[in-house]
C-alpha positions in Angstrom: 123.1 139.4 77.1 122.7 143.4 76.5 122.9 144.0 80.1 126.1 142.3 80.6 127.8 144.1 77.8 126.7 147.9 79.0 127.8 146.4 82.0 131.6 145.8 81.0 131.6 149.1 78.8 130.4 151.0 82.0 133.1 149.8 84.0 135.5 150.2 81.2 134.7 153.7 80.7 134.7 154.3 84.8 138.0 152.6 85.2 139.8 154.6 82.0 138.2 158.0 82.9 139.6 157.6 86.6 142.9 156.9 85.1 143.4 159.5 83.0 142.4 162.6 85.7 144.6 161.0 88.0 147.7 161.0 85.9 146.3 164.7 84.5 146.8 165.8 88.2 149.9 164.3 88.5 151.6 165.7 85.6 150.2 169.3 85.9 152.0 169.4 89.2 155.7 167.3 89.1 156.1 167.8 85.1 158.1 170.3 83.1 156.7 170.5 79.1 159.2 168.3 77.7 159.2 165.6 80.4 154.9 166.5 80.3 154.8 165.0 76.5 157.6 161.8 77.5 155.2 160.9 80.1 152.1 161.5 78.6 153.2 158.9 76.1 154.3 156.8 79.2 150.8 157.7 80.7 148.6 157.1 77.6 150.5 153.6 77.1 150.2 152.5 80.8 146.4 153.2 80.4 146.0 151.4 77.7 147.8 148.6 79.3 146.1 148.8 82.8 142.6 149.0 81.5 143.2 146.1 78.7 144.1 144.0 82.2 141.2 145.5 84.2 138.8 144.7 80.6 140.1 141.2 80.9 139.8 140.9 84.2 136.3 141.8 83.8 135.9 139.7 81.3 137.6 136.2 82.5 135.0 136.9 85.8 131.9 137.4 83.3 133.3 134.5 81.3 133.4 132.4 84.7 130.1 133.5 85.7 128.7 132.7 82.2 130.1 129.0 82.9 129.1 128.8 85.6 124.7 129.7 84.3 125.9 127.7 80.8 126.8 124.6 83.6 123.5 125.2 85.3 121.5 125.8 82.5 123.0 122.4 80.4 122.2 121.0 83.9 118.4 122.0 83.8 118.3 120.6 80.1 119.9 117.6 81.0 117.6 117.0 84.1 114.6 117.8 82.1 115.4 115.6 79.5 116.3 112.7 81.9 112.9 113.8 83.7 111.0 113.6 79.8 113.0 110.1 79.4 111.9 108.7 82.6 108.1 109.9 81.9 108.2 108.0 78.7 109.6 105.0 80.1 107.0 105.1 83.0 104.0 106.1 80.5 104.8 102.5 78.6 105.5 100.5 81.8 102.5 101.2 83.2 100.6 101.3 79.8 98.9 104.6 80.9 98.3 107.8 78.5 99.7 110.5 80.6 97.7 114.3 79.5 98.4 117.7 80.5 95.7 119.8 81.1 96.4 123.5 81.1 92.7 125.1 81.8 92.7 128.7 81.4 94.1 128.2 78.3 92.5 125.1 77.0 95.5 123.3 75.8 96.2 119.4 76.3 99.0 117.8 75.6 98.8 114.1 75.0 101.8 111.0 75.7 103.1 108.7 73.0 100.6 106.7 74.9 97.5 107.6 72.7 99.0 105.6 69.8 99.8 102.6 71.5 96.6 102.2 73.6 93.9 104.1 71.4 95.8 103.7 67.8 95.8 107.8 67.3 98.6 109.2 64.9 100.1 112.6 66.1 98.1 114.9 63.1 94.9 113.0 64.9 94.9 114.0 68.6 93.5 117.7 69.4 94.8 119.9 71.4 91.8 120.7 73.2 89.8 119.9 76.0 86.8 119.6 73.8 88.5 116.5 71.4 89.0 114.8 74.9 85.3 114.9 75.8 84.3 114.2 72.4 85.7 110.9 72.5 83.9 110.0 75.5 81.3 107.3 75.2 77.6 109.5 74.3 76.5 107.7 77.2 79.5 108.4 79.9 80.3 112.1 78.1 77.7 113.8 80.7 77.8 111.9 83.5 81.8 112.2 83.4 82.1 116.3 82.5 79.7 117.3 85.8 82.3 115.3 87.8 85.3 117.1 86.7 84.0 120.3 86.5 82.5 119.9 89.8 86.1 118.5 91.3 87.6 121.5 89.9 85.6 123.6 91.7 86.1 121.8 95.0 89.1 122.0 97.5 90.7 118.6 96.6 93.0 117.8 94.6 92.7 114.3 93.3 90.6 113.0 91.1 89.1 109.6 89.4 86.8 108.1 87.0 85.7 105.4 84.9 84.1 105.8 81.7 84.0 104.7 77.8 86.9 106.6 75.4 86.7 105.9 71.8 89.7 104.2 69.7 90.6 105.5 66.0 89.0 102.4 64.9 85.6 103.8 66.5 85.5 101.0 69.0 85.6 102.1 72.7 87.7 101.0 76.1 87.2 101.2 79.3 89.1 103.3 81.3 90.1 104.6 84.4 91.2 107.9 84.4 93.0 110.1 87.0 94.0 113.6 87.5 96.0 116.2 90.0 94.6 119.3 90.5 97.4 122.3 90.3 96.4 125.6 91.7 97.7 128.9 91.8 98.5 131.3 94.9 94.2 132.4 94.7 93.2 128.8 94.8 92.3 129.2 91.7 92.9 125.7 89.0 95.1 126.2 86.1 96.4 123.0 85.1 95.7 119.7 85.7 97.7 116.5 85.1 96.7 112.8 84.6 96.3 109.4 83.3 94.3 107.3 81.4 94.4 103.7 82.1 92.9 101.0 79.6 90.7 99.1 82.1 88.9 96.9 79.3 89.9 93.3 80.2 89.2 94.1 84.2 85.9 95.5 83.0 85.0 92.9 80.7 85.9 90.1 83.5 83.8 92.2 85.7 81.1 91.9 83.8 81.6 88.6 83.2 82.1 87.3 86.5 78.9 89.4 87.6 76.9 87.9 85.1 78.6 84.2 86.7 77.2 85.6 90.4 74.0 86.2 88.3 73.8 82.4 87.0 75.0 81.0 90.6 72.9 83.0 92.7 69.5 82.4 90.4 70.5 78.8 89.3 67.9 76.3 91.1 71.0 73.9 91.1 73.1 73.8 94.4 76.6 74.9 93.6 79.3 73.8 96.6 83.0 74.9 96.6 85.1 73.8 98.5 88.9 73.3 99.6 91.2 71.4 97.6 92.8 69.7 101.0 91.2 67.0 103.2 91.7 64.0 105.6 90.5 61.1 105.5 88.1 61.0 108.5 86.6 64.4 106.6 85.8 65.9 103.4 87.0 69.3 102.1 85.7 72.0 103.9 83.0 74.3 102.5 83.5 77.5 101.4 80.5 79.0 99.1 77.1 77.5 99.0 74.3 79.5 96.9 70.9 80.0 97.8 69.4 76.7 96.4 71.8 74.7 98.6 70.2 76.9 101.4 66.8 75.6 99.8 67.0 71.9 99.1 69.0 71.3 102.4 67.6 73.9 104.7 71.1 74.4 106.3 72.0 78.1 106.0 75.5 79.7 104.7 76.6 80.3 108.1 75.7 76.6 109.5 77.5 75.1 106.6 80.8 77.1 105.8 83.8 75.7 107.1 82.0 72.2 107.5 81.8 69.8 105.7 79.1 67.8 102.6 79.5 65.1 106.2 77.0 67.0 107.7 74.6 65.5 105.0 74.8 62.3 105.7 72.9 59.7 107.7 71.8 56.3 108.8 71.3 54.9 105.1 74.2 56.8 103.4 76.2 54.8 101.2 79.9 54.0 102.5 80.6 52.7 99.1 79.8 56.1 97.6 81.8 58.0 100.0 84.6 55.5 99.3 84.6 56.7 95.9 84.3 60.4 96.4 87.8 60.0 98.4 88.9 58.3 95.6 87.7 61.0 93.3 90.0 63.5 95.6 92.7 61.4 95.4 92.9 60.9 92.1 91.8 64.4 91.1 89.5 63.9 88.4 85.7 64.6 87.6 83.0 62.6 89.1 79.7 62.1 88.6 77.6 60.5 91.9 74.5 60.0 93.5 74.3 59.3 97.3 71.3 59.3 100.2 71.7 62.5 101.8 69.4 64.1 104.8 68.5 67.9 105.1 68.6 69.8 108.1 64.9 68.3 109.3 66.6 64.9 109.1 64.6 64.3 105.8 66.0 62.0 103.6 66.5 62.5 99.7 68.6 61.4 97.3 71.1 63.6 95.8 73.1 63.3 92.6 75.9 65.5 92.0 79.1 66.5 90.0 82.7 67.0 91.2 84.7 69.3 89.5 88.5 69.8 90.1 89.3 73.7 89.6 93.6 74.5 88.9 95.2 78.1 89.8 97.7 79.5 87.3 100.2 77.3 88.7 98.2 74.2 87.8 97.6 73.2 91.5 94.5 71.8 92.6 93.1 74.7 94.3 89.4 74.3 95.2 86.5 71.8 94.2 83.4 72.7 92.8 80.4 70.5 93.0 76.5 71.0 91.5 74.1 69.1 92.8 70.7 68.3 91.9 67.8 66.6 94.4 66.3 63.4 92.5 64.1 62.0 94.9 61.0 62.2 92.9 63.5 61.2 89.7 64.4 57.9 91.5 60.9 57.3 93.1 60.0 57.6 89.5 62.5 55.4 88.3 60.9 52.8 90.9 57.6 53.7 90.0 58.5 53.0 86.4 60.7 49.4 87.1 57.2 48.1 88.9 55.4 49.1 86.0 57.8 47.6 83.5 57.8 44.4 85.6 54.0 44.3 85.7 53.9 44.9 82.1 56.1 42.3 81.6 54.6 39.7 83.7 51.3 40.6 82.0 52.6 40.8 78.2 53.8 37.2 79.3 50.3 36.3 80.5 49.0 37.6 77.0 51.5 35.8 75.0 50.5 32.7 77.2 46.8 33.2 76.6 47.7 33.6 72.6 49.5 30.4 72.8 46.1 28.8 74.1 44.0 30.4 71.6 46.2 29.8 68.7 47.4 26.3 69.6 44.7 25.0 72.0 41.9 25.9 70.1 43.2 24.8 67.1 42.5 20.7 67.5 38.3 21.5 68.9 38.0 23.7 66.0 39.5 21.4 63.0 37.0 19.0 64.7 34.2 21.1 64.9 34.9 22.1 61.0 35.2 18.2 60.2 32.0 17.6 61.6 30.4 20.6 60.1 31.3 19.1 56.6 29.9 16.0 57.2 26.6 17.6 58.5 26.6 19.2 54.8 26.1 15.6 52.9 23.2 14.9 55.3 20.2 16.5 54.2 18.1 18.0 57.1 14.1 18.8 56.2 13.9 20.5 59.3 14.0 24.3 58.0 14.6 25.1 61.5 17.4 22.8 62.6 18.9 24.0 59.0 18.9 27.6 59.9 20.4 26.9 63.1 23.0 24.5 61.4 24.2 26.6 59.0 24.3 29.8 61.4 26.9 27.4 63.6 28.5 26.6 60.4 29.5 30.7 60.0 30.1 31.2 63.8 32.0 28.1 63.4 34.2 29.7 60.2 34.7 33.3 61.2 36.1 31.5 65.0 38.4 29.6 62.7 39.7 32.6 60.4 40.2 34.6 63.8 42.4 31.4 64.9 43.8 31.4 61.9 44.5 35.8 61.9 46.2 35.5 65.5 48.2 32.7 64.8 49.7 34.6 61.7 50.5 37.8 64.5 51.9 35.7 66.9 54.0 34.3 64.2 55.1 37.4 63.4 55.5 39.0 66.5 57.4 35.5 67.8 60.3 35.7 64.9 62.0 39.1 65.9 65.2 37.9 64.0 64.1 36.6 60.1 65.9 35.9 57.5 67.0 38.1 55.0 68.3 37.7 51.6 68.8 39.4 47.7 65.6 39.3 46.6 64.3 40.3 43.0 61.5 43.0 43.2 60.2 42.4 39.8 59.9 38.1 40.8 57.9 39.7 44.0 55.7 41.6 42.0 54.9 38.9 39.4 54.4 36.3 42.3 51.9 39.1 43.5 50.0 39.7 40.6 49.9 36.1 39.6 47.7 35.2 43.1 45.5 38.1 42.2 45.2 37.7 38.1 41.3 36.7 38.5 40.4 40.0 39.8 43.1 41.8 38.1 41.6 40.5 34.9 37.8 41.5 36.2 38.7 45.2 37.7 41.3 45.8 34.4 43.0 48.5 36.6 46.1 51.0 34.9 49.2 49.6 36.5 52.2 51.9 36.6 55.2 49.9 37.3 58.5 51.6 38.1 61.0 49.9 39.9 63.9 49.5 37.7 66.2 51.8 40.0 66.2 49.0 42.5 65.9 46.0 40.9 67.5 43.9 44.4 66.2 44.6 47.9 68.0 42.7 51.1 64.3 41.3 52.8 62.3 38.5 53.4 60.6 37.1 50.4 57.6 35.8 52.1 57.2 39.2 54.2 57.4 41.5 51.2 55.0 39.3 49.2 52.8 39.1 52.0 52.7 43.2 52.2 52.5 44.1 48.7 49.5 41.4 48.5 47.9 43.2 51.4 48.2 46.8 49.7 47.3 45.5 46.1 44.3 43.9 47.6 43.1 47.4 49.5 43.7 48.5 46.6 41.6 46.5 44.6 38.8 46.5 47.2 38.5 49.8 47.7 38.2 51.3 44.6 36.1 54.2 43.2 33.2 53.1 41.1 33.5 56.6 39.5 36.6 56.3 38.0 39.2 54.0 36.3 41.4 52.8 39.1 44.9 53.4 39.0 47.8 51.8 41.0 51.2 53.3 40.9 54.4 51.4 42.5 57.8 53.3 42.8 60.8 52.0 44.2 63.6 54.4 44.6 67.5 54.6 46.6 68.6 57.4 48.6 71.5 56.7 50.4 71.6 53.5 52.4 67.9 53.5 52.1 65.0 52.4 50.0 61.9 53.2 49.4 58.5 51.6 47.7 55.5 54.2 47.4 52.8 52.1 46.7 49.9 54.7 45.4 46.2 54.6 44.2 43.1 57.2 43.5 40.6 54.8 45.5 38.1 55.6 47.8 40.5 56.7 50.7 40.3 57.4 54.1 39.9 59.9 56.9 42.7 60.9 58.5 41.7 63.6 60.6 39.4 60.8 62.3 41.5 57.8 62.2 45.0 59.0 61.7 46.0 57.0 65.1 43.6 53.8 64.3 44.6 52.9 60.9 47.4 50.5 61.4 45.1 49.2 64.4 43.9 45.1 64.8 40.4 45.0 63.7 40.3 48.4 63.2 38.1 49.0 60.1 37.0 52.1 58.0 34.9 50.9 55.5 31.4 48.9 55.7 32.4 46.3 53.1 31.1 42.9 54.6 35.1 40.8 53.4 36.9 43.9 55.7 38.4 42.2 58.8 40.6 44.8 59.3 44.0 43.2 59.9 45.2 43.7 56.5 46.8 47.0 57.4 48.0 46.1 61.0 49.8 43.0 59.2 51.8 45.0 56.8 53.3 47.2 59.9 54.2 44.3 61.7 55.9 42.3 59.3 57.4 46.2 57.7 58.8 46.9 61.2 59.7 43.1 61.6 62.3 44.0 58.7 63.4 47.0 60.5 61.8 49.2 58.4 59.2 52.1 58.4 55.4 53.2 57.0 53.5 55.8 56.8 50.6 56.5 55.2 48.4 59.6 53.1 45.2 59.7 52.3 42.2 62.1 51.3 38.6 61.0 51.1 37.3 60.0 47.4 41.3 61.0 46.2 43.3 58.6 46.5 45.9 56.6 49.4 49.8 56.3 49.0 52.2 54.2 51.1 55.8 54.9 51.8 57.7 51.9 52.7 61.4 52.5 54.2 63.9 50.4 54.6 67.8 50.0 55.0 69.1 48.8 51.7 71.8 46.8 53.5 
């Protein structure tokens, strides 16, 4: 602005001094002394006038020219500011933080971006190159400055990179960042421009769908895909099989894609299952089959298999997806395991029947051997010899009877699976109980403890339960420590929907650790007490599960026994 003004004065002063000699010369020469002063007036007021014009003309061209750069210049602003606009508006389209990297001096300048993406207020964004690298991930920070600085120093000019940035919540993203190298006239860098790009979701499905590749490739089930369209004289075609396809059928990727799960079958193939995978297709739902298949050897083996329907983002049936499974040894297990059942069957059948005959059959020789067993006892026999023998036939004769007697009990038992139940009164039970055992009650005098008043009504069989508690009471009776005072403790309690009787006593006990698995056995005994049979025990768990209910037992040598008797209280 000072150069245009000594500008205009220069001229000004040129202009008026070339005036005034010129009229000086004039006047000296044509001009007497009183026509000198008229026209020096005349002279001083025309050079007033003609330089005023001259000054404006000077001035309405400066004025124009000054337009003309104001024009220009609000042009440049105007441009700049539509260019500043537009970089905003492209910053937020594409979701990018745009930076400005001025190297020489160090100074960055950072878009609104930073805020939106990385949650940064304006006072917390440095200006530096350093606060940029310091919000790099520890792990990416070195790995990512070597690059740059070593771009810089190259010939290119673009650069990229992925790497972790940190967010003012001190989480990181992912991002992809990229950059223009500017250089000057020596080749040297001095400012460098670019964008970071928030990359997370692409990297996280990245990741995810790597660790997918992961699952498919080192599955041991096949995994199939294939297309969504068919016809009916073939399946969808193939278009991804994973290794373990490769190893249960034998067929390689390159035999299989573009053909079809046809290629599989054989002579003994199921039409009726192929039927319904079509139908499957056609109706577009889930499916869960098993078919004969045959590998690439011609081997046959049975396969069993899911189809899965997968939708694009316009809900259309894009692609299928099947995982499949070989279950020959399953189903030649399964067969293995019918026979067995069948045989098992057939001989549980032969067992009942051979009960039966013991039970029933034996029944009508043996009430006649005992009839004529007690009329042998009237007659008197001297022989001492023929009276041993008699009355060792006599106890054969007995115990055959009692085990007659034992397995008919069982087979009643095992027979009725659906018995009766009613209301019954535990307290009526117990005195029932107690009443069939007073005479040795009264000769043992053990301490009863008696608690059973929080479930006064149990839903059973009356006979059943009687039969049981008589069984424990008895044990308990029988084997008792002749150390000690014995003591019987009976608790019935309700949890729930359930009910439980611990039956407990400080007898003699029993080993667990050597006949845990035994002790609700037939004829298993654990004791040498010349009454034990052993089918007191095995007796209580059938008729206990007869009822639907559960038992289990504890028990330490020389401490003591208890019982726990479960069952549903409806």
């Amino acid at each position: 602005m000072k150069n245009k003004t000594t500008q205009i004065t220069t001229i000004y002063i040129l202009i008026a001094s070339i005036l005034a000699v010129f009229l000086y010369k004039i006047t000296s020469l044509y001009l007497n002394q009183e026509d000198y002063l008229i026209f020096n007036l005349f002279k001083d007021f025309f050079l007033i006038l003609l330089t005023g014009f001259a000054f404006k003309y000077v001035l309405s061209k400066n004025e124009s020219k000054n337009k003309t750069i104001f024009e220009q210049l609000e042009n440049t602003n105007n441009e700049i500011k539509e260019s500043n606009e537009k970089y905003d508006i492209v910053a937020k389209a594409t979701s990018d933080t745009i930076w400005d990297w001025k190297i020489q001096e160090d100074k960055m300048i950072w878009s609104k971006g930073i805020k939106a993406i990385f949650g940064y207020e304006e006072d917390q964004v440095g200006d530096s190159s350093s606060w940029w690298f310091g919000n790099i991930h520890p792990e990416d920070s070195i790995k990512m400055s070597i690059r740059l600085y070593s771009f810089i120093e190259q010939k290119t000019e673009k650069w990229q990179d992925e790497y972790r940035f940190k967010c003012a919540d001190n989480t990181y993203k992912y991002v992809l960042d990229r950059g223009f190298l500017l250089k000057d006239e020596n080749g040297k860098a001095v400012r460098m421009i670019g964008a970071l790009q928030d990359v997370t979701k692409q990297k996280e499905e990245e990741l995810r769908l790597k660790l997918l590749e992961t699952v498919i490739l080192q599955t041991k089930e096949s995994i199939v895909i294939t297309e969504a369209t068919f016809n009916e004289k073939l399946l969808p075609k193939i278009i991804y099989t994973n290794p373990a396809f490769t190893q249960m059928t034998g067929y390689q990727p390159e035999e299989i894609i573009n053909n079809s799960l046809d290629i599989l079958k054989g002579p003994n193939t199921e039409l009726s299952v192929i039927k319904k995978i079509i139908q499957i297709i056609q109706n577009k739902e889930e499916g869960l089959l098993e078919i004969r298949c045959y590998k690439k050897d011609k081997t046959e083996f049975w396969l069993r298999f899911t189809m899965i329907p997968i939708y694009n983002s316009e809900n259309e049936l894009s692609h299928w997806v099947s995982i499949q499974r070989d279950v020959t040894e399953e189903k030649n297990q399964e067969k293995e395991k019918e026979q067995l059942i069948k045989e098992l069957t057939q001989n549980n059948k032969d067992l009942k029947q051979f009960s039966y005959i013991t039970s029933h059959n034996l029944r009508a020789p043996m009430s006649n051997l005992t009839g004529l067993l007690n009329l042998i006892e009237d007659i008197e026999i001297e022989d001492p010899e023929l009276n041993e023998i008699v009355n060792g036939f006599s106890k054969s004769t007995h115990l055959l009877n009692e085990t007659i007697e034992d397995l008919t009990k069982v087979m009643i038992i095992k027979d009725n699976t659906s018995i009766e139940k009613e209301n019954i009164s535990l307290k009526e039970v117990f005195e029932n109980v107690f009443s069939q055992l007073s005479n040795q009650i009264e000769i043992i005098k053990p301490y009863l403890k008696l608690d059973i008043e929080n479930v006064s009504v149990l839903n059973s069989n009356k006979a059943y339960m009687e039969s049981i508690l008589l069984n424990l009471l008895t044990n308990s009776l029988k084997y008792r420590a002749t150390d000690r005072t014995l003591k019987i403790t009976i608790i019935a309690q309700q949890s729930g929907n359930t009910v439980e009787l611990i039956f407990k006593d400080n007898g003699i006990g029993i080993d667990l650790n050597r006949n845990k698995d035994k002790i609700f056995g037939l004829y298993q005994r654990f004791h040498d007490y010349p009454d034990s049979k052993g089918l007191g025990l095995y007796l209580v768990k059938s008729q206990v599960e007869a009822m639907k209910g559960t038992i289990n037992i504890e028990s330490q040598v020389n401490k003591g026994t208890t019982f726990t008797l479960t069952f549903k209280s409806k």
